[in-house]
N, C-alpha and C positions, 0 to 999 in steps of 0.2 A: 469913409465907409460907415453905414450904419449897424452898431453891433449890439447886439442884445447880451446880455451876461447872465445863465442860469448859473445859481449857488444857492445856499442854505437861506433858507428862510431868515429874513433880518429882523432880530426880537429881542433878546437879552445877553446874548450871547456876545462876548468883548471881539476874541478872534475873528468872531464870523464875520461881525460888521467892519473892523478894521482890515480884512482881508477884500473885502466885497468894495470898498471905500479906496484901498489901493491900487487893485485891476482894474477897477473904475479909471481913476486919475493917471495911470501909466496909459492907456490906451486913449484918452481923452489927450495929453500932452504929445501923441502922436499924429493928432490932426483927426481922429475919428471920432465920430458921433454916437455916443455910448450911454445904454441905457440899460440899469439892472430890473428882472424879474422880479418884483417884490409879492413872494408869496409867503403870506403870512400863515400858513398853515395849521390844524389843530391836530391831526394825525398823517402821518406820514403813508403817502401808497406801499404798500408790502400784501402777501396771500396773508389772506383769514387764516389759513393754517399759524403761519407764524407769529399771527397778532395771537391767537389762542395760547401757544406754548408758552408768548411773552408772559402772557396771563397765568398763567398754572405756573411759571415758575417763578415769578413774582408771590405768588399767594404763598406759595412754599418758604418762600425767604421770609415774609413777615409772618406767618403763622407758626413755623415748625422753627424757622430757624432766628424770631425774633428781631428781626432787620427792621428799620425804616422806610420801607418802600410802601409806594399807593398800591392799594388791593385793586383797584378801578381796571375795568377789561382794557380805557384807553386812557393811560397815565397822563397824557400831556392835556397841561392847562386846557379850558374850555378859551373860545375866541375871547370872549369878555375877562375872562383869568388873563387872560396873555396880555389884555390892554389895560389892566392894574400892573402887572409886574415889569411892564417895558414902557412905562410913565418917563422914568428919564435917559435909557438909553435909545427912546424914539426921537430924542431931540438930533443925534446927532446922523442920523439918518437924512438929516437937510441936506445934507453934505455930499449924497449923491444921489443921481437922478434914475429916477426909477417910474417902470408902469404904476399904475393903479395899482394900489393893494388888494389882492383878491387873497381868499381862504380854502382854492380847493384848488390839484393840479389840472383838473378837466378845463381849467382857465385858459390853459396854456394854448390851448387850441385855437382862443381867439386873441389873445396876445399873439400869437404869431400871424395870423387873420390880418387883425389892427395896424401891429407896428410893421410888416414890410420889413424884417432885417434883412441885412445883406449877407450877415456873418451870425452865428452863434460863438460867443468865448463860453467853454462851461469850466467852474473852477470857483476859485480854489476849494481848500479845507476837505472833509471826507463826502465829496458829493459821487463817490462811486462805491458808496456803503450799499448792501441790498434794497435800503430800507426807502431809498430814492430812486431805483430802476423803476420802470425802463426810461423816465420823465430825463434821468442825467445823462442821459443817450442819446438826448432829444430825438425822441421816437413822436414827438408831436410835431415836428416837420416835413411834413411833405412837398414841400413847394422844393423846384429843382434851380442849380443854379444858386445856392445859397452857403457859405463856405461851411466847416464846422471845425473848432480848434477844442480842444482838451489845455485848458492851462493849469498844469498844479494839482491836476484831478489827483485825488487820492482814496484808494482803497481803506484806508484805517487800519491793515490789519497785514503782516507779513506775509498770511497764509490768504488761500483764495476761501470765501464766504457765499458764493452762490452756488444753487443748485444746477444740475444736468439741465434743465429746461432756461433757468436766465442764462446761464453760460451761452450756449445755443444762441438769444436771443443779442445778448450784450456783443457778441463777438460779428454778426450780420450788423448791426449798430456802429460798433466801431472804425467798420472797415470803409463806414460810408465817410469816418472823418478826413480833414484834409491834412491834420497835423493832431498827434498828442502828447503832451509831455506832463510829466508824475510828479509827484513834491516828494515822494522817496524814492529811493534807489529801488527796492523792494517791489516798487510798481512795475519798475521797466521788464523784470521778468515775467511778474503776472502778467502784463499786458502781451509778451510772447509766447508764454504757455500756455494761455488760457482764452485771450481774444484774437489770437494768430495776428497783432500788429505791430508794430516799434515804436518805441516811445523815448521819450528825452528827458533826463532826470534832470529838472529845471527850483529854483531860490521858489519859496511860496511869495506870491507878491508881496505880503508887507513886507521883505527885504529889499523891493526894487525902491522902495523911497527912501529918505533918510530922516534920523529924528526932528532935522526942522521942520520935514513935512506934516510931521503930524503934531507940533509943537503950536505951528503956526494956524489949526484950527481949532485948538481950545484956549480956553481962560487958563492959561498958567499960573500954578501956584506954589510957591517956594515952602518947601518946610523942612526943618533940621534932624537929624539923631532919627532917622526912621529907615525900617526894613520891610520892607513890599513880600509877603506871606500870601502869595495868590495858588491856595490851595482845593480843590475842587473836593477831593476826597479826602475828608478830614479823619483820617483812623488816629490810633492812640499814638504811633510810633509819629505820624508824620505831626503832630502838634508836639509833640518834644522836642523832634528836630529843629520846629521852629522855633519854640520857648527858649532852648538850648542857647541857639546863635544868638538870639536876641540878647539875652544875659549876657554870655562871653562878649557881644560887641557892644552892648548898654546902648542897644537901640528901642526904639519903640516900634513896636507890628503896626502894621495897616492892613488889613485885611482887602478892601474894595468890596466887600460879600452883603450879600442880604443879613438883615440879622437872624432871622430864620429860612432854614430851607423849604421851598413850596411841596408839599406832595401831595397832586390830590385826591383827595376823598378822606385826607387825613387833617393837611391844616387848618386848624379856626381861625388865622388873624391873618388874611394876605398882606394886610399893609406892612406887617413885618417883615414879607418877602420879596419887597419892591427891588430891584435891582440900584444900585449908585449910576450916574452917569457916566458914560466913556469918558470925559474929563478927568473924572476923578481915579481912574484906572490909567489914564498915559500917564497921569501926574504921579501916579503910587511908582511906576517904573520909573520917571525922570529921576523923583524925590532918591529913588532907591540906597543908599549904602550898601545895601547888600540884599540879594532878591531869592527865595527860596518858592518852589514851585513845581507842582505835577501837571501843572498844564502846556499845551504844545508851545499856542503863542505867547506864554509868559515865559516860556523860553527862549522862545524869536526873539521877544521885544528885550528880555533883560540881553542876549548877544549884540542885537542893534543899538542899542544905548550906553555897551561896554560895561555891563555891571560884573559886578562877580557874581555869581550864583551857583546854586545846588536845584537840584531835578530829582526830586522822589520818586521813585518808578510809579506807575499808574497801568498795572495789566489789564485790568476793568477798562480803558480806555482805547487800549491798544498800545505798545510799547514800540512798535515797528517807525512808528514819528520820533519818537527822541533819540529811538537810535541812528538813523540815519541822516536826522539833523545834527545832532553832534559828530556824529562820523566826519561827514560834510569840513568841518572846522577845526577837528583835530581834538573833540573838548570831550571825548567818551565818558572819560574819566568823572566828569560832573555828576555823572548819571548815577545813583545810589540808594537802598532798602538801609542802609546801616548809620547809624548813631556817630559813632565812630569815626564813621569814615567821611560823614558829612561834617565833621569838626574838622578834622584833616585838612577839607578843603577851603575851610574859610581861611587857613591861612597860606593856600595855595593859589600863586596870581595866575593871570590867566595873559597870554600873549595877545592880548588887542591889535600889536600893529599887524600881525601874523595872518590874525581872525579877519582882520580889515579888508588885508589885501584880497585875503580867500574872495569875500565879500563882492567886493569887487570886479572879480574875473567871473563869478558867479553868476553878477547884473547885466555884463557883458553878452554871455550866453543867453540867457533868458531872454532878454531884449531881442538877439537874435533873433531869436524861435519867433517871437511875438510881430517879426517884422512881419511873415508869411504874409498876414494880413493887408500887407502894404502893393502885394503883386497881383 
């Protein structure tokens, strides 16, 4: 079957590309003909209302309240910004196959035109945040006779985020799917209270492959005595945590980070805000001794590769992902705000073969769901 895959724009982002990379190749080792959406994007479809408040409350954080943030009505990179700082996480974008790259969702209308899918897969990561409706609904389909699956969609957020009017919308959208399943638990209720449909609390795909999978498309490189620090929100508490562990296990940090963060309308040197390649990011988890982390899939990836690790909360992000990925596995307890408590756990192991089998039964299921596509 020929299937299209709408997800997050493929740019700098680690998760996004290796989630987009993996629902690729699990559906591709199925026998189907798969091809990702690559929409390179510079601002996200949402109301003017909301792009304004973003703005005014933005201006509020760095004027009143001294924050780091772009004062700019539209914070994200310009097209030309985005193709300086995704210089080497474009490379591994080889790796799956994808439309033309286009810069605006009105695209979508003739990608679906052009390619003839037989199926839409939409998913993973949070492609059912407001800020992507109605496009993750794929409300640019019109052609009948075309399936529609929900894989790993995820809301971002425990609580429901749309208004009276997309609710409305989202829910006539959903009901036209053939199957959906949620990457949290958390989903499967929104998706009955709020889009009147049922859903299936399904493994985000990078768990359907395993580390040789993704071992086996980059340059491997061995290096000793280090701790993979892949932290997105660098407050005061969370670089202690890390300085901490690293002292107490006499590792050295790797970061994978740009050396400056990009904001703009604020940065002078982009080149300091180039992003590392994905290489150098599966390699900081391989390398890992021990992985400390507020992001979702530096969670995924240090559970998949067996590391031990700690999970700084991250509210600013949504916290509804880590909790019910570690629920998931039994590992709640990783999850921690406190100093303390995340020393605690460096000397606390973690049951791998326990986590494994979870793992396991988990790919079974999923794969399941994914079969749909096969009848």
């Amino acid at each position: 079957m020929r299937i299209g895959i709408f997800t997050h724009p493929l740019t700098t982002n680690y998760g996004g590309l290796l989630q987009a990379y993996a629902l690729q190749q699990i559906l591709i080792r199925d026998g189907h003909d798969v091809i990702t959406i690559n929409c390179n994007n510079r601002v996200l479809y949402t109301s003017f209302i909301r792009q304004l408040l973003g703005w005014l409350s933005r201006l509020k954080k760095r004027y009143i309240n001294k924050k780091n943030v772009s004062p700019c009505f539209f914070p994200q990179p310009t097209i030309e910004q985005n193709i300086i700082l995704s210089k080497n996480t474009d490379s591994f974008i080889n790796n799956i196959n994808t439309t033309f790259r286009f810069y605006d969702y009105k695209e979508l209308l003739k990608i679906d035109k052009e390619y003839n899918f037989q199926a839409y897969v939409v998913g993973s990561d949070q492609v059912w945040l407001p800020s992507f409706f109605p496009w993750s609904f794929l409300n640019f389909v019109t052609r009948d006779n075309v399936k529609r699956i929900a894989y790993a969609a995820s809301f971002g957020h425990a609580t429901w985020q749309y208004d009276d009017e997309q609710t409305k919308k989202a829910s006539q959208l959903a009901k036209k799917f053939d199957a959906i399943s949620v990457r949290e638990d958390s989903g499967v209720t929104l998706c009955k209270d709020y889009l009147k449909v049922e859903a299936l609390h399904v493994l985000d795909p990078t768990m359907l492959l395993n580390p040789k999978d993704y071992l086996s498309v980059i340059n491997v490189k061995k290096v000793s005595k280090m701790m993979f620090a892949y932290v997105l929100d660098k407050s005061v508490l969370k670089q202690k945590i890390v300085k901490t562990i690293a002292d107490k296990l006499q590792l050295n940090v790797y970061t994978c980070m740009p050396e400056e963060e990009f904001i703009n309308g604020v940065t002078k040197d982009i080149s300091k805000c180039i992003f590392p390649a994905v290489d150098d990011w599966i390699n900081g988890i391989n390398n890992a001794e021990f992985v400390v982390t507020d992001s979702f899939h530096g969670t995924v990836f240090a559970i998949l590769f067996n590391k031990p690790f700690v999970v700084t909360g991250n509210e600013h992000r949504g916290m509804a992902r880590f909790e019910s990925l570690l629920r998931m596995f039994g590992l709640e307890d990783r999850l921690t705000t406190s100093l303390e408590k995340a020393l605690e756990l460096v000397n606390t192991p973690i049951d791998y073969v326990k986590v494994n089998q979870i793992i396991e039964e988990k790919r079974r299921e999923s794969l399941q769901f994914l079969s749909i596509l096969k009848k």
